[in-house]
N, CA, C, O and CB atoms as a CASP TS submission, in Angstrom:
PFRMAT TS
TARGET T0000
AUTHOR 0000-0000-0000
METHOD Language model
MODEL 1
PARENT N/A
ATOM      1  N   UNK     1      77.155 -84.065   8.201  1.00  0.00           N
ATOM      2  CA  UNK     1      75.946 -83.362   7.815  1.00  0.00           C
ATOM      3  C   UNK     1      76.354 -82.164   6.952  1.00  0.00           C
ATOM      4  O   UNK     1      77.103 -81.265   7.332  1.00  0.00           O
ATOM      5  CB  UNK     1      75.124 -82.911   9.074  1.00  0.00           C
ATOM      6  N   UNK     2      75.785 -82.251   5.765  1.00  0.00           N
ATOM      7  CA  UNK     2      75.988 -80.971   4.469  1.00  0.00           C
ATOM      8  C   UNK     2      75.251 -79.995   5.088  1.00  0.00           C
ATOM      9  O   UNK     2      74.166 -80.275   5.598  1.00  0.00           O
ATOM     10  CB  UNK     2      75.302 -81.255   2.733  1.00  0.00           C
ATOM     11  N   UNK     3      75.756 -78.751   5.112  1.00  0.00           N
ATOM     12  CA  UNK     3      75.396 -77.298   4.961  1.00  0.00           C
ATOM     13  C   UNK     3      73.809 -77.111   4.382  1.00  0.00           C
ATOM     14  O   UNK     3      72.998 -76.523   5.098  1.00  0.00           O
ATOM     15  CB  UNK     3      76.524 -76.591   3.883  1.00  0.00           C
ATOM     16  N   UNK     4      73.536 -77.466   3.489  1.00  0.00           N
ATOM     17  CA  UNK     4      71.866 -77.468   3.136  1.00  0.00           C
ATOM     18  C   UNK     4      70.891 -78.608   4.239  1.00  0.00           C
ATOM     19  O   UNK     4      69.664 -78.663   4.331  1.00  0.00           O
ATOM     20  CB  UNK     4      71.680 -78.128   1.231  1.00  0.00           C
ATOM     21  N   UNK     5      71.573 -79.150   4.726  1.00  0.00           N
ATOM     22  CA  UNK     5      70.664 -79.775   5.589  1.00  0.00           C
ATOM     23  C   UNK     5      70.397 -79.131   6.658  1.00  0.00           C
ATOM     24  O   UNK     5      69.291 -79.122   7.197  1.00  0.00           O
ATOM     25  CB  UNK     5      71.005 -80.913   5.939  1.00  0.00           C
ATOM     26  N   UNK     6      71.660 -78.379   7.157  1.00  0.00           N
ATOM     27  CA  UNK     6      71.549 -77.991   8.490  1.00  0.00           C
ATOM     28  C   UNK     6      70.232 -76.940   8.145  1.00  0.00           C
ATOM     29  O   UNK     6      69.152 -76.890   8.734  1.00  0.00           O
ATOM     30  CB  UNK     6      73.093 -77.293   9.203  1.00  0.00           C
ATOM     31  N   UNK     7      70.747 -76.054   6.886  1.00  0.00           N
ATOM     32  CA  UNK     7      70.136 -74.882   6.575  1.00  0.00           C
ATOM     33  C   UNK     7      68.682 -75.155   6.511  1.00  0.00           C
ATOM     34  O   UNK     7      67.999 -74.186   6.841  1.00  0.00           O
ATOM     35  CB  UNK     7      70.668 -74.308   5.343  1.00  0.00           C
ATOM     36  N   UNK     8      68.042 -76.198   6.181  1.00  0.00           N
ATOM     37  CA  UNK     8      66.883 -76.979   6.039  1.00  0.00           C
ATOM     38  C   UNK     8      66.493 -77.066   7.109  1.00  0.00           C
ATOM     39  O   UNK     8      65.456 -76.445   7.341  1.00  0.00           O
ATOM     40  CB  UNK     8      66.930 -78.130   5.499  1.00  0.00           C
ATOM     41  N   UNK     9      67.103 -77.837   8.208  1.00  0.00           N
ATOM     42  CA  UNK     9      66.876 -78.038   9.571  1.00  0.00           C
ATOM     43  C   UNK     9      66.536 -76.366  10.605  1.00  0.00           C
ATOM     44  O   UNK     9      65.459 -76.033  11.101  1.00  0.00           O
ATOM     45  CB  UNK     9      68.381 -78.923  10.048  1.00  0.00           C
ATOM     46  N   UNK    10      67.144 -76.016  10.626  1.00  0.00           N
ATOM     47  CA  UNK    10      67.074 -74.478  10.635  1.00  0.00           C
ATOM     48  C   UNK    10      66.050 -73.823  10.199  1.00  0.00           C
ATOM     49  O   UNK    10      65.517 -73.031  10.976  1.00  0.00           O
ATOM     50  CB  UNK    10      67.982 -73.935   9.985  1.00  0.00           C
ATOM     51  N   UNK    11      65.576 -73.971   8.995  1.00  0.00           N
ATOM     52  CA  UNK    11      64.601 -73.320   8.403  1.00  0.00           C
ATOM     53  C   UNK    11      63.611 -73.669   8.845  1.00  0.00           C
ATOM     54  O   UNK    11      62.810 -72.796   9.180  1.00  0.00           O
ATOM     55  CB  UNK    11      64.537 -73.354   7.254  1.00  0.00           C
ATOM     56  N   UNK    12      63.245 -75.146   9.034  1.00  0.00           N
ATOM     57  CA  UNK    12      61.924 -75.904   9.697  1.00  0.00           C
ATOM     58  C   UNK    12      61.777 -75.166  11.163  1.00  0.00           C
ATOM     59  O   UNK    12      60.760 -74.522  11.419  1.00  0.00           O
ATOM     60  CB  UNK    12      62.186 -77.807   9.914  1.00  0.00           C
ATOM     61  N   UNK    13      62.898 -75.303  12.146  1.00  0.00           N
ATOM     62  CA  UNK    13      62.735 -74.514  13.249  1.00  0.00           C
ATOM     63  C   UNK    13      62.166 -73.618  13.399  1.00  0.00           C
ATOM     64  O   UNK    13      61.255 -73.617  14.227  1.00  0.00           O
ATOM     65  CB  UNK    13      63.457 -74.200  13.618  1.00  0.00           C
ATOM     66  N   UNK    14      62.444 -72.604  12.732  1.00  0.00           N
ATOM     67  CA  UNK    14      62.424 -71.208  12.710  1.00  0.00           C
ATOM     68  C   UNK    14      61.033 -71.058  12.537  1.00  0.00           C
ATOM     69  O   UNK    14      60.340 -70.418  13.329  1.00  0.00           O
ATOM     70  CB  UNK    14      63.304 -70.513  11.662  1.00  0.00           C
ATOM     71  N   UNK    15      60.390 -71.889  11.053  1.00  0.00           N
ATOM     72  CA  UNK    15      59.170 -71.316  10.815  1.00  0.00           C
ATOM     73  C   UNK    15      58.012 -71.980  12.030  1.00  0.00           C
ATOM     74  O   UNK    15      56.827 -71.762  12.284  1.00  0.00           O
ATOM     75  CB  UNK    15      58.790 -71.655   9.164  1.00  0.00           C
ATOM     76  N   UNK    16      59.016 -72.840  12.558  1.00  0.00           N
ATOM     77  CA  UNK    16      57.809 -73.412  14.107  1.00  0.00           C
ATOM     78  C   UNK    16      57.980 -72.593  14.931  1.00  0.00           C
ATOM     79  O   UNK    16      57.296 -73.101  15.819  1.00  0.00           O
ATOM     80  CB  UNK    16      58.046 -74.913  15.061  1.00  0.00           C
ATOM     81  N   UNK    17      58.477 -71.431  15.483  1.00  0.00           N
ATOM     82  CA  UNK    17      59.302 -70.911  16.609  1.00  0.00           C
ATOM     83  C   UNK    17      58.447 -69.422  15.979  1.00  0.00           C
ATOM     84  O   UNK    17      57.866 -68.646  16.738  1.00  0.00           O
ATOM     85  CB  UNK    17      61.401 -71.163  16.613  1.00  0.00           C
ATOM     86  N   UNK    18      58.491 -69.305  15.040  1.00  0.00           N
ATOM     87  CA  UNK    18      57.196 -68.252  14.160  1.00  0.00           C
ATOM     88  C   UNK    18      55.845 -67.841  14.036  1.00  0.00           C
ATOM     89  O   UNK    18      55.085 -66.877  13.946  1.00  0.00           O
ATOM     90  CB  UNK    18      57.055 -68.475  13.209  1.00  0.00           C
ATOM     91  N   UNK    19      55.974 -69.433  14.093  1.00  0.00           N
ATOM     92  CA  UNK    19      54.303 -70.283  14.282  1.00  0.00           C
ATOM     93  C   UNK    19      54.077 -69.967  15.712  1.00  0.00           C
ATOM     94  O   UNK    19      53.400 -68.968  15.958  1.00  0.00           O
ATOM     95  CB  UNK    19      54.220 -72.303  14.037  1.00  0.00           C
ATOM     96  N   UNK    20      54.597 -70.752  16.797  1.00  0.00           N
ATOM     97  CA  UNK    20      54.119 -70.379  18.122  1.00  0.00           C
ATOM     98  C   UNK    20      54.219 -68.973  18.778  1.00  0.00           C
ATOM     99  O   UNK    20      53.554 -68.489  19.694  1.00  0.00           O
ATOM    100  CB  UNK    20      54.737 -71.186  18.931  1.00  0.00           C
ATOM    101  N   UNK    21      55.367 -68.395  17.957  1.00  0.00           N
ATOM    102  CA  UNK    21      55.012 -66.859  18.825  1.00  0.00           C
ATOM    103  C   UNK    21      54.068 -66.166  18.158  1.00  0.00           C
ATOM    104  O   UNK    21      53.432 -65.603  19.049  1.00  0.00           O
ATOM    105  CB  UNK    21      56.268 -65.745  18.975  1.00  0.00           C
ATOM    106  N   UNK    22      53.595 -65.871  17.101  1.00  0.00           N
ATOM    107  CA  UNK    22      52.219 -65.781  16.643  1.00  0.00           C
ATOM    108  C   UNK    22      51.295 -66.241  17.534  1.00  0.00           C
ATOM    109  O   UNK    22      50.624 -65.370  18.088  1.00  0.00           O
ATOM    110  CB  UNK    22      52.013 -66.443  15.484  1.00  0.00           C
ATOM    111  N   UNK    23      51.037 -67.619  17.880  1.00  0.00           N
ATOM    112  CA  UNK    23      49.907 -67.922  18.552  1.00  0.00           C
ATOM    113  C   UNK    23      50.195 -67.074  19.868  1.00  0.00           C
ATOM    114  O   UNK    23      49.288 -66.328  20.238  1.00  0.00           O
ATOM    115  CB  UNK    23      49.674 -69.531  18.730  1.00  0.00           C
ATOM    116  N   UNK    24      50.982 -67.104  20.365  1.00  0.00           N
ATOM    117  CA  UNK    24      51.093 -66.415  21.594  1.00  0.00           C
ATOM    118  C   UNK    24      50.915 -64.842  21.446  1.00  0.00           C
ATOM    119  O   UNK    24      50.281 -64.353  22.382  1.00  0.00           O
ATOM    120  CB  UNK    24      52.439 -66.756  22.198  1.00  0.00           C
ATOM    121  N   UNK    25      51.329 -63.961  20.492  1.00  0.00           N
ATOM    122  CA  UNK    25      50.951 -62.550  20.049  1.00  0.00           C
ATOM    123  C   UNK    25      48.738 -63.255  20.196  1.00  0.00           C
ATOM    124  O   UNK    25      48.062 -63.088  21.211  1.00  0.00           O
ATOM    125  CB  UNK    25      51.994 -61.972  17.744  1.00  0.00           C
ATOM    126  N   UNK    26      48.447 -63.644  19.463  1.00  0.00           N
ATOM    127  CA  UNK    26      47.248 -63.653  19.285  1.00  0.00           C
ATOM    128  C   UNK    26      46.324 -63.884  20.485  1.00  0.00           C
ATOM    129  O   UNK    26      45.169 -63.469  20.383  1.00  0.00           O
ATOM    130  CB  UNK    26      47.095 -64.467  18.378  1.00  0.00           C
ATOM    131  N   UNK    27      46.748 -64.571  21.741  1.00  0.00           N
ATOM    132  CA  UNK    27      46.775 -64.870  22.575  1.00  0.00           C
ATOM    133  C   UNK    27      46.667 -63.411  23.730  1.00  0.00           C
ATOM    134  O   UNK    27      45.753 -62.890  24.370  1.00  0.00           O
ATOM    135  CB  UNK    27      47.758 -65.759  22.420  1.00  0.00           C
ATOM    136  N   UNK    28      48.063 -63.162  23.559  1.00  0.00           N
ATOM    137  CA  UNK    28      48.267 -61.853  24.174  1.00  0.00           C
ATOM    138  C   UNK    28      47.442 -60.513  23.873  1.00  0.00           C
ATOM    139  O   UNK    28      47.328 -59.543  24.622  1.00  0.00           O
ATOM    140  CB  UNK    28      49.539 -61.574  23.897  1.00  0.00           C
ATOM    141  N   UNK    29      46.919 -60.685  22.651  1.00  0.00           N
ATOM    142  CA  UNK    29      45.621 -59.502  21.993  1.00  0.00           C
ATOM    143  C   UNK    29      44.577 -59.928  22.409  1.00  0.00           C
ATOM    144  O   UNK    29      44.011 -59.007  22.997  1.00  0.00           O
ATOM    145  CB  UNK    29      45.325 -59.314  20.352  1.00  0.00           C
ATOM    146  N   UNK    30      43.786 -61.147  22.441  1.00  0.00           N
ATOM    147  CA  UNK    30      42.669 -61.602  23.434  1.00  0.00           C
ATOM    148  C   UNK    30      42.681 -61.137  24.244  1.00  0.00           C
ATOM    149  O   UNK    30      41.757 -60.392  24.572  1.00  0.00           O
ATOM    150  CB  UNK    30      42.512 -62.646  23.859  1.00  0.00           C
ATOM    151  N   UNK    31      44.340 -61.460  25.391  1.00  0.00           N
ATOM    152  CA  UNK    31      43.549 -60.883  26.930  1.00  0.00           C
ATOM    153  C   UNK    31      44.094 -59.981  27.405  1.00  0.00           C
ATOM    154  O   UNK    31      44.483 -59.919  28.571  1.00  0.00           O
ATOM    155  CB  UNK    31      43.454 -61.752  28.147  1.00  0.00           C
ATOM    156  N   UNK    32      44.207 -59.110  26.528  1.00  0.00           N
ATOM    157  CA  UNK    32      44.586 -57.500  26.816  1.00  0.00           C
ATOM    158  C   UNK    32      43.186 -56.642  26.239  1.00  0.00           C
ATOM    159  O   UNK    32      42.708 -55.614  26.718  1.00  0.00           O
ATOM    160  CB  UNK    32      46.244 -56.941  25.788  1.00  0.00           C
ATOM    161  N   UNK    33      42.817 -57.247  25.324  1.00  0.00           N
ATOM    162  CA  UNK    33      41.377 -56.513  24.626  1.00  0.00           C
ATOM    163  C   UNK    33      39.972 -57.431  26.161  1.00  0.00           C
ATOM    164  O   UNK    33      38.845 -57.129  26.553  1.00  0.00           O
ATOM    165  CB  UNK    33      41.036 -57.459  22.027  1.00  0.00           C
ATOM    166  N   UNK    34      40.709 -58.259  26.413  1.00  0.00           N
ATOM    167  CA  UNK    34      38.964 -58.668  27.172  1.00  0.00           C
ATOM    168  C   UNK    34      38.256 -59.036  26.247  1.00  0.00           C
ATOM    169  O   UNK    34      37.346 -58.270  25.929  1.00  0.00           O
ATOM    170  CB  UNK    34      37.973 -57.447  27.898  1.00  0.00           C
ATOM    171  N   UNK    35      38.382 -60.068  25.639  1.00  0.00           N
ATOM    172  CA  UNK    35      37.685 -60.262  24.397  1.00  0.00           C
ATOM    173  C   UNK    35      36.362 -61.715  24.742  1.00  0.00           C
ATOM    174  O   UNK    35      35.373 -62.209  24.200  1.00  0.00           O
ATOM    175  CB  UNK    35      39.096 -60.685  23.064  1.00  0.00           C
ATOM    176  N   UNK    36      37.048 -61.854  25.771  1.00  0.00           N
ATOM    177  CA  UNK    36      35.898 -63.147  26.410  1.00  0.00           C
ATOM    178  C   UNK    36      36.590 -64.517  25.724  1.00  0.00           C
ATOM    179  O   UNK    36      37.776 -64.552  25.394  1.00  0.00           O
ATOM    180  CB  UNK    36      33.843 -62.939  25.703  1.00  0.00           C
ATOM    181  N   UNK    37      35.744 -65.534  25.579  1.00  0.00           N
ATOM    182  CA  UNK    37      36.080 -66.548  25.275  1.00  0.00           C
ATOM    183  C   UNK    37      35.527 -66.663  23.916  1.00  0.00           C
ATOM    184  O   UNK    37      36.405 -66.898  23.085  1.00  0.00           O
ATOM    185  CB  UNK    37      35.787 -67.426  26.186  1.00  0.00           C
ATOM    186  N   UNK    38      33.991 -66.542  23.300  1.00  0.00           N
ATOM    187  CA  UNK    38      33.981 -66.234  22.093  1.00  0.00           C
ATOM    188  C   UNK    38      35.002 -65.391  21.192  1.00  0.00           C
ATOM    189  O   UNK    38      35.491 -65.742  20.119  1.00  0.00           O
ATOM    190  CB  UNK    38      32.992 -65.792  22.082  1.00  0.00           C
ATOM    191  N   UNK    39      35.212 -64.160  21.909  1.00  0.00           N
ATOM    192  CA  UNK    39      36.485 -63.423  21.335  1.00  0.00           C
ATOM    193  C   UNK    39      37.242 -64.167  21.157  1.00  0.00           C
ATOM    194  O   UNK    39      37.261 -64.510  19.975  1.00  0.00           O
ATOM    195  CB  UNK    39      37.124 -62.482  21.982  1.00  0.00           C
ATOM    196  N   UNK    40      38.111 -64.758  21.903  1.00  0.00           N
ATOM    197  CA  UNK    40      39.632 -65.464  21.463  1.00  0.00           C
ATOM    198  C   UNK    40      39.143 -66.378  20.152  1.00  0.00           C
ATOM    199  O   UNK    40      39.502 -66.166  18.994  1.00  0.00           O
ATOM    200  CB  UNK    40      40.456 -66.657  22.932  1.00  0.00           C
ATOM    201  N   UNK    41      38.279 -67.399  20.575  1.00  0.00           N
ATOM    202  CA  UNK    41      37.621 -68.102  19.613  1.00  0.00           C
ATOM    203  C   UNK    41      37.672 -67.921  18.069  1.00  0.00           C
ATOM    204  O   UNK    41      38.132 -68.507  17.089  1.00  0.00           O
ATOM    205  CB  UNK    41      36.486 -67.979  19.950  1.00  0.00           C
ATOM    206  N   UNK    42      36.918 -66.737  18.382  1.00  0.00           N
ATOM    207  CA  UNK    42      37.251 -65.998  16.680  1.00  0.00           C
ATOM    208  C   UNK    42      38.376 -65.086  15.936  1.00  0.00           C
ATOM    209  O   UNK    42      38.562 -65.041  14.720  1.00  0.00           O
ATOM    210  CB  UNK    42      36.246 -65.100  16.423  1.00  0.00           C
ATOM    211  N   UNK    43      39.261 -64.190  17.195  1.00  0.00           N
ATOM    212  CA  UNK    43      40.313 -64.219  17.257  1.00  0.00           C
ATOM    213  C   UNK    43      41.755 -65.315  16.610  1.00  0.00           C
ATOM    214  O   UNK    43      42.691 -65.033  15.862  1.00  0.00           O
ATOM    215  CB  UNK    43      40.080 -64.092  18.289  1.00  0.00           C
ATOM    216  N   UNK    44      41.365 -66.630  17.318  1.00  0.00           N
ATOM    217  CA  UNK    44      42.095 -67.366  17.032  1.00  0.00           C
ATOM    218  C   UNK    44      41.602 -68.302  15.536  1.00  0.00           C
ATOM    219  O   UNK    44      42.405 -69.127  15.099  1.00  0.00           O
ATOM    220  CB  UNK    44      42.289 -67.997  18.288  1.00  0.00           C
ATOM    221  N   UNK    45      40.668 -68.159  15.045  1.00  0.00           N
ATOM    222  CA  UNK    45      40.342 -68.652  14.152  1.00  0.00           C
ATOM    223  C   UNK    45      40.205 -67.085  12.864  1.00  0.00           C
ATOM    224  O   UNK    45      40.109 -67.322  11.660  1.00  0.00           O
ATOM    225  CB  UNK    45      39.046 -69.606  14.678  1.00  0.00           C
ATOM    226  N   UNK    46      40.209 -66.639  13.025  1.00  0.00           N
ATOM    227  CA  UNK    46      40.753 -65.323  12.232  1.00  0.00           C
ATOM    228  C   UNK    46      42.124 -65.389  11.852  1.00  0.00           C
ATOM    229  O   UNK    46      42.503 -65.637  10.708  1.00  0.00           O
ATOM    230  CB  UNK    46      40.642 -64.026  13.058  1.00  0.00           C
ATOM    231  N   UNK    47      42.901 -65.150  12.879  1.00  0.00           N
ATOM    232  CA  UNK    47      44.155 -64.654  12.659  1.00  0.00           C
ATOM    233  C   UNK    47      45.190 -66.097  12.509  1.00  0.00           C
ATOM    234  O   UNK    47      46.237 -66.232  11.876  1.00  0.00           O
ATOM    235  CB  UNK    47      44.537 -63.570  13.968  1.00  0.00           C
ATOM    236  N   UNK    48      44.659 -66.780  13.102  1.00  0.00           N
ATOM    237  CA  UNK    48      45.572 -68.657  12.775  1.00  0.00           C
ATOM    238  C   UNK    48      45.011 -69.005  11.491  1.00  0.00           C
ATOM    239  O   UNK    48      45.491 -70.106  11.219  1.00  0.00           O
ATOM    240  CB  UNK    48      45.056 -70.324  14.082  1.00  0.00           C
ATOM    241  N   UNK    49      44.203 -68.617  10.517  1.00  0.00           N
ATOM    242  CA  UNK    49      44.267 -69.065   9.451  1.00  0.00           C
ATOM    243  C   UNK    49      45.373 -68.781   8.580  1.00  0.00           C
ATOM    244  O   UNK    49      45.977 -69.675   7.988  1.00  0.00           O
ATOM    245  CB  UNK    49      43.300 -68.819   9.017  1.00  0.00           C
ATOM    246  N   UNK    50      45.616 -67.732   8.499  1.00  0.00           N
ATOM    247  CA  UNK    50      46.512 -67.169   7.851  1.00  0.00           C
ATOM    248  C   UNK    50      47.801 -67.522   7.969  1.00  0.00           C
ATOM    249  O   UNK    50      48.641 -67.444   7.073  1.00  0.00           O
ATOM    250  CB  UNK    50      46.418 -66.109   8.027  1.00  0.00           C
ATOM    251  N   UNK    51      48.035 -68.069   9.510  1.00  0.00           N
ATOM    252  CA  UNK    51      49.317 -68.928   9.244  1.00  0.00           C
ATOM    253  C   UNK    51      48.705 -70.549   9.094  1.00  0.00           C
ATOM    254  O   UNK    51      49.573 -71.412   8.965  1.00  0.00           O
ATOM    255  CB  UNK    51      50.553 -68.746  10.692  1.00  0.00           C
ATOM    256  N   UNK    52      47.724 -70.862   9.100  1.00  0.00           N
ATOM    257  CA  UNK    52      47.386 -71.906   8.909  1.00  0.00           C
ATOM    258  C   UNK    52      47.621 -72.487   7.538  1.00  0.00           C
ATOM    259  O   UNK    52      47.997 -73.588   7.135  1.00  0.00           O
ATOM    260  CB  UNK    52      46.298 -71.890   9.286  1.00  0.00           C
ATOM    261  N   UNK    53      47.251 -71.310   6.944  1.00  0.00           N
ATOM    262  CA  UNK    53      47.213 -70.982   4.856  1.00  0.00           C
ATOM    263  C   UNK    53      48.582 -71.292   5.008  1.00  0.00           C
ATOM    264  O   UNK    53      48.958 -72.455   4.866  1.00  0.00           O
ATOM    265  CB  UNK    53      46.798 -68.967   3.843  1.00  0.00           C
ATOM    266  N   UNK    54      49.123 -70.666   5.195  1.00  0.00           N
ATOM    267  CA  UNK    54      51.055 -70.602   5.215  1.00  0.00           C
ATOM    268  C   UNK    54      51.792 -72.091   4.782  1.00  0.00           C
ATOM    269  O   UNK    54      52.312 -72.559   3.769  1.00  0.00           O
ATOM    270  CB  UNK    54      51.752 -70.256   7.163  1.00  0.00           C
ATOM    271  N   UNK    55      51.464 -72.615   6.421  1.00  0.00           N
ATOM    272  CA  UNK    55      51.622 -74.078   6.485  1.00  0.00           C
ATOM    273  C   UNK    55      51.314 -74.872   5.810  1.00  0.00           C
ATOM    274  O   UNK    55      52.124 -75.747   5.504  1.00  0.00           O
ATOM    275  CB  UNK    55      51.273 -74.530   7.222  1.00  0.00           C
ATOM    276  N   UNK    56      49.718 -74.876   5.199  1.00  0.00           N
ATOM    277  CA  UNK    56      48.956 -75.840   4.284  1.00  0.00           C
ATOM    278  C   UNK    56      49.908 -75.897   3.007  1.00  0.00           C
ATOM    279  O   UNK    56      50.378 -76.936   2.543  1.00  0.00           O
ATOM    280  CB  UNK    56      47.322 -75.283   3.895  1.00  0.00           C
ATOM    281  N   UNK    57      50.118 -74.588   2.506  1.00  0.00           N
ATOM    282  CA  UNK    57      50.836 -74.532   1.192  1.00  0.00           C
ATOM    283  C   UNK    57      52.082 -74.821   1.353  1.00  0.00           C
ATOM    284  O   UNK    57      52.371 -74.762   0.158  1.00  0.00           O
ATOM    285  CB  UNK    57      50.787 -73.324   0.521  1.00  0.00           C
ATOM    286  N   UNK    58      53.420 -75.184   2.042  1.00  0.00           N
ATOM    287  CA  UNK    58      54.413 -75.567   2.282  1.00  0.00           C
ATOM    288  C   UNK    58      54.090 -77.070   2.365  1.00  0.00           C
ATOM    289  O   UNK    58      54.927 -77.886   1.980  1.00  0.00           O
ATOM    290  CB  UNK    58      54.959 -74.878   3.314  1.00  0.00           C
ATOM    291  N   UNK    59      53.084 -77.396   2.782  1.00  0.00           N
ATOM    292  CA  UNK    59      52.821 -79.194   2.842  1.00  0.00           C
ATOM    293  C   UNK    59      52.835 -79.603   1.393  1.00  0.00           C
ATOM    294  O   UNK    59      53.566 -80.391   0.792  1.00  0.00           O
ATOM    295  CB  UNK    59      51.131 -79.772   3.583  1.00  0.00           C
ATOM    296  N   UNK    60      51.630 -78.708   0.915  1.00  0.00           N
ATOM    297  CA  UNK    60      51.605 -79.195  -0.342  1.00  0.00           C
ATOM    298  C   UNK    60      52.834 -78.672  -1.047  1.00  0.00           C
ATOM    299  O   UNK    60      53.534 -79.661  -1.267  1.00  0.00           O
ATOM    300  CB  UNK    60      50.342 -78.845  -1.017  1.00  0.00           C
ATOM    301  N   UNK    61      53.180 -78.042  -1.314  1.00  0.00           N
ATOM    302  CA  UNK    61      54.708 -78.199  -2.200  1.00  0.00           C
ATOM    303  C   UNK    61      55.426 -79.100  -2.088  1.00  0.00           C
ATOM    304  O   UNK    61      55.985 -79.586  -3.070  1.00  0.00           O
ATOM    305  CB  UNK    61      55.664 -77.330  -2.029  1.00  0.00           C
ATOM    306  N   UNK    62      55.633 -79.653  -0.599  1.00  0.00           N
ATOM    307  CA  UNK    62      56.868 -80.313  -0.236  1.00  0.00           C
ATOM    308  C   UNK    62      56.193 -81.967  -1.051  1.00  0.00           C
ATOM    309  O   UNK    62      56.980 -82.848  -1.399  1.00  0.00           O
ATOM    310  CB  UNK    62      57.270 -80.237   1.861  1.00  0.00           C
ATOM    311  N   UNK    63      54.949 -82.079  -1.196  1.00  0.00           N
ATOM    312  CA  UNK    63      54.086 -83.198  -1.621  1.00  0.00           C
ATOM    313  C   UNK    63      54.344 -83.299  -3.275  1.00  0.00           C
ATOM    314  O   UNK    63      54.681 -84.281  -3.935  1.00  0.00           O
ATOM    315  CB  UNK    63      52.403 -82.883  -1.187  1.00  0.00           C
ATOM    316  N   UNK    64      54.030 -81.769  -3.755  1.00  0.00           N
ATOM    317  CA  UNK    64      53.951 -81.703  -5.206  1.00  0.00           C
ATOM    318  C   UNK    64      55.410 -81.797  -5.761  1.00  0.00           C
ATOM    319  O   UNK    64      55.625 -82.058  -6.945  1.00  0.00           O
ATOM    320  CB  UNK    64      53.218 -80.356  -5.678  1.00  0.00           C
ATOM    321  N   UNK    65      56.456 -81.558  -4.798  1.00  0.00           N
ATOM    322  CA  UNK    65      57.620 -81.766  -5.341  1.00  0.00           C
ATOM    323  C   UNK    65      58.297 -82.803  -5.673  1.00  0.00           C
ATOM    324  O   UNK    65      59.144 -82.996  -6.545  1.00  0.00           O
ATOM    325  CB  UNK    65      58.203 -81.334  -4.849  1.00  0.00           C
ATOM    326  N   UNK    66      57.685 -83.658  -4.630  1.00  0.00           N
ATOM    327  CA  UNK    66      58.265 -85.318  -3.880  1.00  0.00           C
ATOM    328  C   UNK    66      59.356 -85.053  -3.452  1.00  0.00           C
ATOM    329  O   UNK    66      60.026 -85.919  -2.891  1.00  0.00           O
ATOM    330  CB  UNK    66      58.534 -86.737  -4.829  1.00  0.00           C
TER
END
């Protein structure tokens, strides 16, 4: 296994391991604020877009690149 793969492999990790502790920060601001269940709701649809955006555009590159 070449060095750019690993580094590749690695990189994919990382930005999942990014991804979920985010959700869990966002998570952790819900139920420290008492935000109810609508709260998280919009909470989580607020603040997961933005890594949602993140993700979307890494798909598509990896698409537009072939």
């Amino acid at each position: 296994m070449r060095l750019a793969e690993i580094e590749s492999i690695m990189l994919n990790l990382g930005i999942f391991g990014l991804g979920i502790f985010v959700f869990f920060i966002i998570y952790d601001l819900a139920k420290k604020s008492k935000a109810g269940k609508f709260g998280t709701l919009i909470l989580f649809t607020a603040l997961g877009l933005g890594l949602g955006a993140f993700l979307v555009k890494s798909i598509v590159l990896a698409f537009i690149e072939g």
